[in-house]
C-alpha positions in Angstrom: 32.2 -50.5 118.7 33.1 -47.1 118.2 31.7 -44.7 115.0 33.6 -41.6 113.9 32.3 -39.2 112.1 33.5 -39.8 109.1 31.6 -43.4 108.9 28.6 -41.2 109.5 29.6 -38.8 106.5 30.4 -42.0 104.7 26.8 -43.6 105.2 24.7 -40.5 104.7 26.9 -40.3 101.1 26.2 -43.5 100.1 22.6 -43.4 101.0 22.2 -39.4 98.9 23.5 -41.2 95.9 21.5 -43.5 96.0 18.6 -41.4 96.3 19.8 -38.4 93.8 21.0 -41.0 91.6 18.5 -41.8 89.7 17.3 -38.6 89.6 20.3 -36.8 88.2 20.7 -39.8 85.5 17.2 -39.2 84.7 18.1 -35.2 84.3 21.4 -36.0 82.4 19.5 -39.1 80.3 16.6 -36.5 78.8 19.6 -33.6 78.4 21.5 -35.7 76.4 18.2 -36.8 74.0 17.4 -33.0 73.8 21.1 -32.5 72.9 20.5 -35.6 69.9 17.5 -33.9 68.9 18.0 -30.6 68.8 21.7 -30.5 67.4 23.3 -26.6 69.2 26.8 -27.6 67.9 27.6 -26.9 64.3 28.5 -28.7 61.9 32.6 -28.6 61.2 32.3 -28.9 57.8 30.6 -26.5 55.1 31.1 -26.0 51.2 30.6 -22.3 50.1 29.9 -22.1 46.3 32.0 -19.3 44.9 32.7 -18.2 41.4 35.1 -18.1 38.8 38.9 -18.4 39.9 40.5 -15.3 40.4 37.0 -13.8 40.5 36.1 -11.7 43.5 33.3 -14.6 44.9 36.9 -16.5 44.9 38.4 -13.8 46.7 36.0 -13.3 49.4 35.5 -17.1 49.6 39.2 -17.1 51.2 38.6 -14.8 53.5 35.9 -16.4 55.0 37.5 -19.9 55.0 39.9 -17.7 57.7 37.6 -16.4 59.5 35.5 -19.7 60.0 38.5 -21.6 60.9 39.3 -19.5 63.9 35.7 -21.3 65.3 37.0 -24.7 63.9 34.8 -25.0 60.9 36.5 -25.7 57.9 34.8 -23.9 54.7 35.4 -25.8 51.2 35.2 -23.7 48.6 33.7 -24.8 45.2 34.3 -23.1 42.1 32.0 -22.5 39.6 30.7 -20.4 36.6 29.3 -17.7 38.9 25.6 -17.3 40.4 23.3 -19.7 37.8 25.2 -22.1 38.9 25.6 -21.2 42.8 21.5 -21.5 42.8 21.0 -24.5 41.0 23.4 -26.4 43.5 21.7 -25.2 46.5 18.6 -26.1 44.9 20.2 -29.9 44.4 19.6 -31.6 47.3 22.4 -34.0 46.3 25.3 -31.5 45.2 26.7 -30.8 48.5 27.0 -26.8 48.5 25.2 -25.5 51.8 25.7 -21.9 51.0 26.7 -19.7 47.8 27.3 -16.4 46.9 24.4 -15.0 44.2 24.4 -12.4 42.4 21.1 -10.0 42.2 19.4 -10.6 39.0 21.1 -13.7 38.4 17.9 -16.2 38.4 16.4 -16.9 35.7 14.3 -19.9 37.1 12.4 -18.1 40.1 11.2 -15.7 37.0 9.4 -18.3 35.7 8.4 -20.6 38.4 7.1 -19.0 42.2 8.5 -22.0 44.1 11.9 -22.2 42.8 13.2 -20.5 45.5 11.4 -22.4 48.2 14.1 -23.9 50.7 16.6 -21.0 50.0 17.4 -18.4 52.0 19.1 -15.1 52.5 21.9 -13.7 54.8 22.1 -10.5 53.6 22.9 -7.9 51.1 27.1 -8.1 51.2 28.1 -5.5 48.5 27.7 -3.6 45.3 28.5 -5.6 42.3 28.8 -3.4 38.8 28.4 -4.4 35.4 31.4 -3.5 34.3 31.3 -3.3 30.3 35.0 -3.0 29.5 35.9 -2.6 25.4 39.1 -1.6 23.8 39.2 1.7 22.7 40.8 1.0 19.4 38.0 -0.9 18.3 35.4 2.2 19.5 37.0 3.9 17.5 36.7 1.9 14.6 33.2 1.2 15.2 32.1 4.3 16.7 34.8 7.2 15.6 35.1 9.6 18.1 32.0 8.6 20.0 32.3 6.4 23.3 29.7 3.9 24.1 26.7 5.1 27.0 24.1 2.9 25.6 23.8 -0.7 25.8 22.7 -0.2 22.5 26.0 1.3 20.9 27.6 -2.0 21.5 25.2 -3.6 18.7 28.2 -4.0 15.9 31.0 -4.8 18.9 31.7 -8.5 19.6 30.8 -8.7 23.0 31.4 -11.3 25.6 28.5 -11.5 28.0 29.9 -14.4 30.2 30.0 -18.0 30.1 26.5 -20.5 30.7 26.1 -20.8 34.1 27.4 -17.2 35.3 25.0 -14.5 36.6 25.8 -12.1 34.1 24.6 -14.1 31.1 21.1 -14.3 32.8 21.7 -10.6 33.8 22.9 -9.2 30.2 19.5 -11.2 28.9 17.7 -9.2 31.0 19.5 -6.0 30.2 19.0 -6.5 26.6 15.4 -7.6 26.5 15.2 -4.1 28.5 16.8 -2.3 25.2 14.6 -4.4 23.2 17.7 -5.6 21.4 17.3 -9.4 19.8 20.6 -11.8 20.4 20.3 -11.8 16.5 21.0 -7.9 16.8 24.1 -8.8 18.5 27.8 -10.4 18.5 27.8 -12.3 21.4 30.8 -14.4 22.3 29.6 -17.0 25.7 33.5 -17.6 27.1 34.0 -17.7 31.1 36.3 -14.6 32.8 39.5 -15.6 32.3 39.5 -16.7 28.9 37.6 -13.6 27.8 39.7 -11.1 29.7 42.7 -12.8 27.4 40.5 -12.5 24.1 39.9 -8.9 25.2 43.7 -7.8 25.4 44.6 -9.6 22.5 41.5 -8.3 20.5 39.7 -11.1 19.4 36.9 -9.4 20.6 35.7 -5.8 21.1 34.1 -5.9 24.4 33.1 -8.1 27.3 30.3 -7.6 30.3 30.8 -9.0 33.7 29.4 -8.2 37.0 31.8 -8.3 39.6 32.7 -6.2 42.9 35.6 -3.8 42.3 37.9 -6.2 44.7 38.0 -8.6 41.7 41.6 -9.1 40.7 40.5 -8.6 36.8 38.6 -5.5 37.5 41.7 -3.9 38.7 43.6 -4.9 36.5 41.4 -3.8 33.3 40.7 -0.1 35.0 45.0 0.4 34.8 44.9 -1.3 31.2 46.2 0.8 28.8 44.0 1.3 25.7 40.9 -0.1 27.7 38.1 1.8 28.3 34.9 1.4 30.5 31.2 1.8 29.4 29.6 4.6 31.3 26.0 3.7 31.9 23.8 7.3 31.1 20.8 5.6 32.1 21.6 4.1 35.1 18.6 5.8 36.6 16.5 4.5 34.6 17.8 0.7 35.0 17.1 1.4 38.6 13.1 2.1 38.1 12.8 -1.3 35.4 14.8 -3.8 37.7 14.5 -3.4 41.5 17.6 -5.5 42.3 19.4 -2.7 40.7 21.2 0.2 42.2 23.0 3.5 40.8 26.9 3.7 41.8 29.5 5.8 40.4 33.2 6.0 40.2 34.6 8.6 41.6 37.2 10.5 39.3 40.5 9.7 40.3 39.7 6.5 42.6 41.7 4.7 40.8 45.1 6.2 40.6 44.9 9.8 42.3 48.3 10.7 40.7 47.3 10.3 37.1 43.6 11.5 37.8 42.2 7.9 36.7 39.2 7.6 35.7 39.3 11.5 34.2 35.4 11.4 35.4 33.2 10.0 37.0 31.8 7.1 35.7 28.1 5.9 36.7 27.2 2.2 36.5 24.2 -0.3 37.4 24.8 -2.5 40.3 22.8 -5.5 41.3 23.9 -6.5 45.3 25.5 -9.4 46.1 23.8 -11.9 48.4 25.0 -15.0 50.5 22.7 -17.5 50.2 21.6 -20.8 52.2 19.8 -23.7 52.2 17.0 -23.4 54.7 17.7 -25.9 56.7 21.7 -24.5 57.5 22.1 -24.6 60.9 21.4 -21.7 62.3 24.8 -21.3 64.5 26.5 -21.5 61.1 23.9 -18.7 59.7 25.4 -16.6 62.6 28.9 -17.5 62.1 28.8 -16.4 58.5 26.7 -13.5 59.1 29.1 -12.4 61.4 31.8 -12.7 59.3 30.6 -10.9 56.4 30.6 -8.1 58.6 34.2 -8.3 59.2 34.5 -8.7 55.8 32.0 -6.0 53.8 31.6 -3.7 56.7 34.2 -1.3 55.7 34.1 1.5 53.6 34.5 0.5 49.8 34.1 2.4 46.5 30.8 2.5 46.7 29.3 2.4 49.9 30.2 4.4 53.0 31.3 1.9 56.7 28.6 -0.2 57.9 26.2 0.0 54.8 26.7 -3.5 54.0 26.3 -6.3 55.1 22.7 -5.2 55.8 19.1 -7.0 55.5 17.7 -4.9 52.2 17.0 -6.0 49.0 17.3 -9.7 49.0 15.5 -11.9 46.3 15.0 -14.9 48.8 13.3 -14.3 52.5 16.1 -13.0 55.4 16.8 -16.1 57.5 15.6 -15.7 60.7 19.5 -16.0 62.3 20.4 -13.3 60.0 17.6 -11.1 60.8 18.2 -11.3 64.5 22.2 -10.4 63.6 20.9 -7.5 62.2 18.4 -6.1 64.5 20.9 -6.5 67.8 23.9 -7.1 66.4 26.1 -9.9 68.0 24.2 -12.0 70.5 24.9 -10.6 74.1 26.3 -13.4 75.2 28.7 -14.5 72.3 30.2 -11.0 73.8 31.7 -12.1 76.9 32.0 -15.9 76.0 33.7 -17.9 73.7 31.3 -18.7 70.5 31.1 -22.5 71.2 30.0 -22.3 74.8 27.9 -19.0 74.2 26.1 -21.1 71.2 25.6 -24.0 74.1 23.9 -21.6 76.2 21.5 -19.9 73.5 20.5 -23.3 72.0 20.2 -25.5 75.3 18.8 -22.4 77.6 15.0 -23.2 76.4 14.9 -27.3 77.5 17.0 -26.4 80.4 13.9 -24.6 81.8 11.8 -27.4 80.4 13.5 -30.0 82.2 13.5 -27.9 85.3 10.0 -27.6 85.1 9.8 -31.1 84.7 11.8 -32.4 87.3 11.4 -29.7 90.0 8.2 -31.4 91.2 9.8 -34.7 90.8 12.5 -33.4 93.3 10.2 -32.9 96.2 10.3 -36.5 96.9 13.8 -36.6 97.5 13.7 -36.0 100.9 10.6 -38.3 102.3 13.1 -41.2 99.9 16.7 -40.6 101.4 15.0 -40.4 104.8 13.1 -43.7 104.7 16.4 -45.3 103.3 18.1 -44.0 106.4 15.6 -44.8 108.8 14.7 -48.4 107.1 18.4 -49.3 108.3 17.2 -48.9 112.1 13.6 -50.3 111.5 14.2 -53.8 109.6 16.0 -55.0 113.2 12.6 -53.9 115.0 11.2 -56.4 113.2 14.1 -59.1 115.1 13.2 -57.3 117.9 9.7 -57.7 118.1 10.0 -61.5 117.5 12.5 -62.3 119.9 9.9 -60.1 122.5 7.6 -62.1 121.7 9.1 -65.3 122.2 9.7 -64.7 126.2 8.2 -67.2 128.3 8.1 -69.7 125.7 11.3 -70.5 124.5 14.1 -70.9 126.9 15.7 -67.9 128.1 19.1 -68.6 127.4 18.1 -69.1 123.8 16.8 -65.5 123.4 19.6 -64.2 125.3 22.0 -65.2 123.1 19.9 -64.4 120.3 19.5 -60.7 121.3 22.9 -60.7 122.2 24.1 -61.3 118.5 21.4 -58.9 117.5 22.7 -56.4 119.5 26.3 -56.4 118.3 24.5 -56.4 114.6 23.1 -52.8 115.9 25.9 -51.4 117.1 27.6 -51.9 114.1 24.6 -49.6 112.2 25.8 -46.1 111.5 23.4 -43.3 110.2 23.6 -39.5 110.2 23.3 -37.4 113.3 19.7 -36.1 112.3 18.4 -39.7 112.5 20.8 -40.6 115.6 17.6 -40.9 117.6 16.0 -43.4 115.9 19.0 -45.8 116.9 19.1 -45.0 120.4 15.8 -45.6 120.4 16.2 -49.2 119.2 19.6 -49.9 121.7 17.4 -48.6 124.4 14.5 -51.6 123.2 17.0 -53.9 123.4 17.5 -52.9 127.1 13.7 -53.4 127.6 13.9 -57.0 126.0 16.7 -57.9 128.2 15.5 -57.1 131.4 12.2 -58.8 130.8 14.7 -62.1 129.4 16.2 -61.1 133.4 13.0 -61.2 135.0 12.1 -64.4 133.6 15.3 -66.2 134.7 14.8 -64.8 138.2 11.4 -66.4 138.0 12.6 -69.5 136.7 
């Protein structure tokens, strides 16, 4: 019977599968549990804590819920009364919010207890948030005459709305007050939310109201082009800077607003805490990237009060730089995430490290691969030796004929074997034992 090549290429496949087999399902087996383990894909899913509606946290929030979704993560955006309440959900393991935006100053809890903040951390320092004190100017006057108020303390006879439980800026204004050692019985305070007191404030049911908020806010802007309302210039801003560290000195330039009619008239210094992104410790870190990574797209520009590039940056956080965040910041965008889509460049970063695990692993284990698929080739030839060998030994006492016929059908078995050319001289080897066994079979019928 005549072999081809192909039934050689054919045999040698089968028996290299059968040899790497194992060994590659072994390899894929233990990739696949480090994959279960270890978890490099994101989750698609996240729910961003943001503020009050029509607030600038609600703004921003948008903007991210774009830029995640071009990765195929979908953000849900939860509103709320403003930072108070961004921390306490993070710090409920049951409330569902994986990240929040937080306002600097905001906590009152991690004041009083060292561990509060255990489990949280930071990705950054995204912008400047003011406390805008807004008031209507009729009632300064009224209150005041021709004075305008500087001082925290000038706004003692005002009713003033300092934000509704739950926001940052009630914690904050606290704070702020305690500072001016002025007493809530000292005051007028009204406790609505933003909207609601942004209303009271242009139909003057109340004098003033305090919110902290980044200039992008939709109610800031629309306050600073109110007719007949004024804003609080702080004239010791300095000085809030050296009693609260989270604080910073900004100012307003003159004429920022509308260049044409040379709003504000001057420039205007306020207090700013920073706005923060905050997550629970255990986000995954890909996400941590992702979302680092867009806050630079969104707060790396140039703004009010900060020149391109200052933010987002690593300073000034109340809760310890995640380590994702800190690496974003130190290098930039991973090199690899550079050239390759994120998914696949996230695959790499995450899987690289038991990759060269399991290569160390089974890189010994691979040096028997050779010795195995060439005693599977070989043991096709050698289990008819053993035939062989008994028929051999069966001439000159069973009847010749018997054995011939015998090694006869065991010869057509072996010329059916195929194997690889590299072992082709094993099987000649045997066909040329068989020739040995029949001529002695011929010498004992010519004896006989």
């Amino acid at each position: 019977m005549k072999h081809t090549d192909s039934d050689s290429s054919r045999v040698s496949g089968r028996d290299l599968l059968a040899t790497v087999g194992p060994f590659v399902l072994l390899g894929l087996v233990l990739l696949a549990i480090a994959y279960w383990v270890l978890q490099p894909a994101p989750p698609r899913h996240v729910v961003l804590a943001t503020g009050t509606v029509q607030g600038a946290y609600a703004e921003f929030g948008e903007r991210y819920v774009d830029i995640l979704a071009r990765h195929g993560i979908k953000v849900e955006l939860r509103a709320t009364q403003g930072s108070a309440e961004n921390l306490a959900l993070l710090r409920d393991p049951d409330s569902g919010v994986d990240l929040a935006f937080v306002q600097g100053g905001a906590d009152r809890k991690a004041e009083r207890d060292p561990d509060a903040d255990a489990g949280l951390v930071s990705l950054g320092s995204l912008f400047y948030e003011p406390v805008w004190v807004f008031y209507r100017e009729d009632a300064a006057q009224r209150l005041m005459g021709d004075a305008r108020p500087g001082m925290l303390g000038q706004l003692a006879p005002f009713r003033l709305n300092v934000g509704a439980e739950g926001s940052g800026v009630a914690v904050l204004m606290e704070k702020l007050f305690d500072a001016n050692r002025l007493a809530p019985a000292q005051l007028h305070l009204v406790r609505l939310s933003q909207t609601p007191a942004v209303v009271a404030l242009l139909d003057g049911t109340i004098d003033a109201m305090a919110f902290v908020s980044a200039p992008e806010s939709p109610m800031v802007q629309m306050l600073l082009q109110t007719p007949g309302i004024g804003l609080m210039h702080f004239a010791q801003a300095e000085a809030y800077t050296r009693r609260f560290p989270f604080m910073s000195v900004v100012t307003l330039p003159r004429g920022v607003i509308d260049l044409a009619h040379d709003q504000p008239p001057d420039d205007v210094h306020l207090v700013a805490p920073t706005g923060t992104l905050v997550a629970r410790e255990g986000t995954h870190p890909a996400l941590v990237q992702l979302f680092v990574q867009a806050a630079q797209e969104v707060h790396g520009g140039a703004g009010w009060f900060n020149a391109p590039g200052h933010f987002p940056n690593g300073r000034t956080t109340e809760q310890p730089l995640a380590s994702e965040a800190e690496r974003f910041y130190r290098i930039g965008v991973p090199f690899l995430q550079r050239y390759l889509p994120f998914w696949l460049a996230n695959l790499i970063e995450r899987m690289w490290p038991v990759l060269v695990a399991l290569i160390a692993v089974l890189l010994p284990l691979s040096r028997i691969l050779p010795p195995l698929y060439a005693l599977r080739v070989r043991s096709r030839v050698f289990r008819w030796y053993g035939q062989l060998r008994a028929l051999e030994a069966e001439v000159g006492h069973r009847p010749a004929d018997d054995l011939a016929r015998e090694l006869a059908a065991l010869e057509e078995r072996v010329e059916r074997i195929s194997v690889p050319l590299a072992y082709a001289d094993e099987l000649y080897a045997l066909r040329q034992h068989i020739g040995l066994v029949r001529s002695r079979l011929q010498a004992q019928r010519s004896a006989g």
